[in-house]
N, C-alpha and C positions, 0 to 999 in steps of 0.2 A: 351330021348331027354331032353337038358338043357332048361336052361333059355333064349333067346334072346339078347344080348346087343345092339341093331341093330338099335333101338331107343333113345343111351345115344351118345350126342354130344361131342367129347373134345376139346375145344375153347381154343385156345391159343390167348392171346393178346399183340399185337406186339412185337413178339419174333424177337431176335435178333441173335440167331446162328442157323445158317442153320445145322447143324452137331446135335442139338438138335431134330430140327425137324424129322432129320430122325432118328435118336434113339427114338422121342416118337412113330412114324409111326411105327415100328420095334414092340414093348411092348406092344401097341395097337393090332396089329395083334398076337401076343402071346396071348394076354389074349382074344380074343374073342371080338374084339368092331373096328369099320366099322367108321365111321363119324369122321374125322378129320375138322376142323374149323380152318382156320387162321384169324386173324384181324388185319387188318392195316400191314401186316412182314415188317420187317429191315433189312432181308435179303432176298435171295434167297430161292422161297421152292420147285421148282422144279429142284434147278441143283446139279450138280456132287455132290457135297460135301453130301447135304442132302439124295441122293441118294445112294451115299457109305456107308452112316450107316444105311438107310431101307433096305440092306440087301435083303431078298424074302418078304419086304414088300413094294416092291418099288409101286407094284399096288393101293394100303392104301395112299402111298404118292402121287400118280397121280391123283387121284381123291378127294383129298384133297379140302375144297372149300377156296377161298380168298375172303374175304368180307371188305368193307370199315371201319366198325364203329360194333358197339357190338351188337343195336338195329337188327342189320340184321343177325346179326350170331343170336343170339334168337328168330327169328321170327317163332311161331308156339309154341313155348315151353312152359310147362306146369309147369314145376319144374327146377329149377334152383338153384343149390350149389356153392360158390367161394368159390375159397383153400383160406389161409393168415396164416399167422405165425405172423401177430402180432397182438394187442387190440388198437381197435379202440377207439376213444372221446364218441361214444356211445355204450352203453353197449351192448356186441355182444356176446351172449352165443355160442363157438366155441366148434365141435364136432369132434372126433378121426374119418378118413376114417370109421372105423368100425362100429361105430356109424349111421353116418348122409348117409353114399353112398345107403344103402339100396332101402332108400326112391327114386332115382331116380329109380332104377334097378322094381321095383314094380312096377312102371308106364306103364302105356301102353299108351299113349302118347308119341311125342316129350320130352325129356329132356338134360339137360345140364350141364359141369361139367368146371367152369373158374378156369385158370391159367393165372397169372399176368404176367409180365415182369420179366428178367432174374434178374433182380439190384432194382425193386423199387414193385414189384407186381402189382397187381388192387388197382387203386385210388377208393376213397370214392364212388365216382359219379359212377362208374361201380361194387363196391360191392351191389350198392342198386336194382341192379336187382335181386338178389339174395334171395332166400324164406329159405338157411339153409346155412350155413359156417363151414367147416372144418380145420384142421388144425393137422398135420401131428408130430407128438411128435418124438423127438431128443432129443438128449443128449446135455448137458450144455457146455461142451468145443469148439464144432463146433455146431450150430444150423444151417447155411445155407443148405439148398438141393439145388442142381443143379436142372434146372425145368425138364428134362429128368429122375431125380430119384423121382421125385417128382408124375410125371405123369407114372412112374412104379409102385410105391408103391399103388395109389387111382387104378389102373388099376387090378389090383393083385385083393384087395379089394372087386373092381364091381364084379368081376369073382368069388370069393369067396361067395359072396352075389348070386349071379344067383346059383350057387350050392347049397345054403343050402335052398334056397329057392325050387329047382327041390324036392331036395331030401326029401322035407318034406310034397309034396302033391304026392297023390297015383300015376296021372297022370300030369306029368312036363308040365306044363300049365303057362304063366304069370297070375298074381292073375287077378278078374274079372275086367270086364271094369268099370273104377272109374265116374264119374261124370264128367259131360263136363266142366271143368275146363278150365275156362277165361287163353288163352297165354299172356304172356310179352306183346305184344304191346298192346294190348287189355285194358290191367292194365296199360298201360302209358298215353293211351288217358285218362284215368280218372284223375291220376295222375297229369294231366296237367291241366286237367278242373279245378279241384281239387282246385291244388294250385293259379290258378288268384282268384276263387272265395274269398277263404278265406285271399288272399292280398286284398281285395277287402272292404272286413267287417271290417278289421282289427285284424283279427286272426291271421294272420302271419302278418311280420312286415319283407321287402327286409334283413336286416343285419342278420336275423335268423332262414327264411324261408326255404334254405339247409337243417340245422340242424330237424328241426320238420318235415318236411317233409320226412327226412328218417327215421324219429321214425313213420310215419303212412303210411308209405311204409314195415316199417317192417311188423307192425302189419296186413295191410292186407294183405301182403304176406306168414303168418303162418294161414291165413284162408282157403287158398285154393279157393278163389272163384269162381261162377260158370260162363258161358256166364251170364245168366238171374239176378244173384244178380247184376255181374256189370251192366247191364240195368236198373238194380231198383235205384242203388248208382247213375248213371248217371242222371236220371229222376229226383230224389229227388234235384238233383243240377239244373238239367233245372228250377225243381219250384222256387226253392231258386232264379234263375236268374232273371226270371219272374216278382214276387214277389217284389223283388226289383225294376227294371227297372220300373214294375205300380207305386209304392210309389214314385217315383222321380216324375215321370211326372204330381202325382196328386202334388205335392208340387212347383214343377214348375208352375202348374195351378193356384194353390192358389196364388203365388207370381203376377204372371200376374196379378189376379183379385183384389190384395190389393188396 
């Protein structure tokens, strides 16, 4: 018995050819992986067209889920990878499928595997959900992948990865259960706490709060954190809120009483 993929998400975000859809629906069902995601489509994902190219994976494409916005395609997920072909303003160490795909495939959790739009990818703002980035090596005279070879190639990959992983423990097992690792939304509510706070102090500063914020979005995103650390990070902010809020009012006191 192999590995599972049955846990690895593949999100697409607002794909815009239906004909793609079902060729990734198709590749997906070839390599062994069940959870199709759409976000926001610009096309059609259940008619004719996408349906003539899933082929005997029309089932894969039927139960396809359509979700509004990215937060929802992620919800539950533990590890999260975005494809990108190009280098971002901040420094992004980008790893070969062969590389970085493991790491979801390991997980016995929820995880997730983004691909961007067919002409411009994932913006900034939806790379930073992301705890690892891939990126798919071409050759120099044509670099574009169509996102259907795109989501063949990382798919190939996964599957690749669940075999070597089968075939290297006595009994084909996913590795042990990992640590209760804090989901995406989970890490956004703090993220959120997060960032008023330190607009707040004056740590961030509105023209470059984006920017620093996805540098301490990365960093805790290569932590792995757990429920309970986020509960502790959480807490440590409520005092900080606290904390503050008593020093003003004793300061508003003294002002009264001058």
């Amino acid at each position: 018995m192999g590995i599972s993929l049955n846990h690895i998400r593949i999100v697409l975000v607002e794909p815009a050819g239906a004909l793609n859809i079902g060729s990734i629906s198709r590749v997906m069902k070839n390599m062994g992986l069940t959870q199709l995601v759409v976000v926001n489509p610009q096309c059609e994902v259940y008619g004719e067209e996408a349906s003539r190219m899933a082929v005997h994976a029309i089932d894969l494409l039927q139960t396809a889920r359509i979700v509004p916005d990215l937060p929802t395609a992620l919800q539950g997920c533990t590890r999260v990878i975005a494809t990108t072909a190009r280098n971002r303003a901040i420094p992004t160490q980008l790893e070969t499928p062969r590389q970085g795909l493991p790491w979801l495939v390991e997980s016995t959790q929820p995880t997730a595997l983004l691909f961007g739009r067919e002409d411009s990818g994932l913006t900034n703002a939806e790379l930073k959900y992301a705890g690892r980035y891939v990126s798919i090596p071409v050759g120099s005279e044509y670099s574009s992948l169509n996102i259907a070879q795109a989501v063949g190639v990382c798919a190939y990959e996964l599957q690749i990865a669940a075999s070597n992983i089968a075939t290297s423990l006595p009994n084909p097992q996913p590795h042990s259960p990992e640590l209760d690792i804090a989901p995406v939304e989970l890490l956004e509510g703090y993220y959120q706490q997060l960032e008023v706070l330190l607009l707040e102090i004056g740590y961030l500063f509105p023209h470059t709060a984006a920017h620093r914020m996805e540098k301490l979005r990365r960093l805790y995103n290569r932590s792995q954190l757990s429920h309970n650390e986020v509960a502790l990070l959480r807490g440590m902010l409520r005092q900080v809120r606290w904390a503050l809020d008593t020093s003003r009012s004793i300061d508003n006191q003294n002002v009264e009483n001058s």
